[in-house]
N, C-alpha and C positions, 0 to 999 in steps of 0.2 A: 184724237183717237176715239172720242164718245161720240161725237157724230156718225162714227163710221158702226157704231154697234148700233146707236138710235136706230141708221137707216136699214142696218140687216134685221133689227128687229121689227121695224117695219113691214118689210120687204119678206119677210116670214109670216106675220098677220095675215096681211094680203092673201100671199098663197096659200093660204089654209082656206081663208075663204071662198076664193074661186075653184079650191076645188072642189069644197062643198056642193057648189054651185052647178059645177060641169054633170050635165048628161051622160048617166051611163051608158052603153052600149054592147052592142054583142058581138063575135066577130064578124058579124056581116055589116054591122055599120047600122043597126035595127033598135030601139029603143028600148033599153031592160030596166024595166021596174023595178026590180030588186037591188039595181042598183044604185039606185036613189039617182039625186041631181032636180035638174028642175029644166023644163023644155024638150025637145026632139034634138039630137047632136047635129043632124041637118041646120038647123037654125044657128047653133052656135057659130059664131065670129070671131073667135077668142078673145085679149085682152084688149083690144083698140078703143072698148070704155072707161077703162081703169085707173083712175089718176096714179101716176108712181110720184113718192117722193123723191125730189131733185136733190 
């Protein structure tokens, strides 16, 4: 049963971090400074760098 909170806790780090992460945008899909992130949302990939734990 601790392995399975380990991994939501995990699994909740993580998504905090990327969404740090994530480009904000406007509704046209345009790049908003204000709302933080890091890169152009064109660019973004989403998760397919992310190691998850197994």
């Amino acid at each position: 049963m601790s392995d399975v909170n380990e991994n939501d806790q995990t699994l909740e780090e993580i998504a905090k971090e990327r969404m740090e992460e994530l480009p904000g945008e406007t509704a046209l899909g345009h790049r908003d400074p204000a709302a933080g992130g890091e890169g152009e949302p064109e660019d973004f990939h989403g998760n397919s760098d992310v190691p998850l734990p197994e």
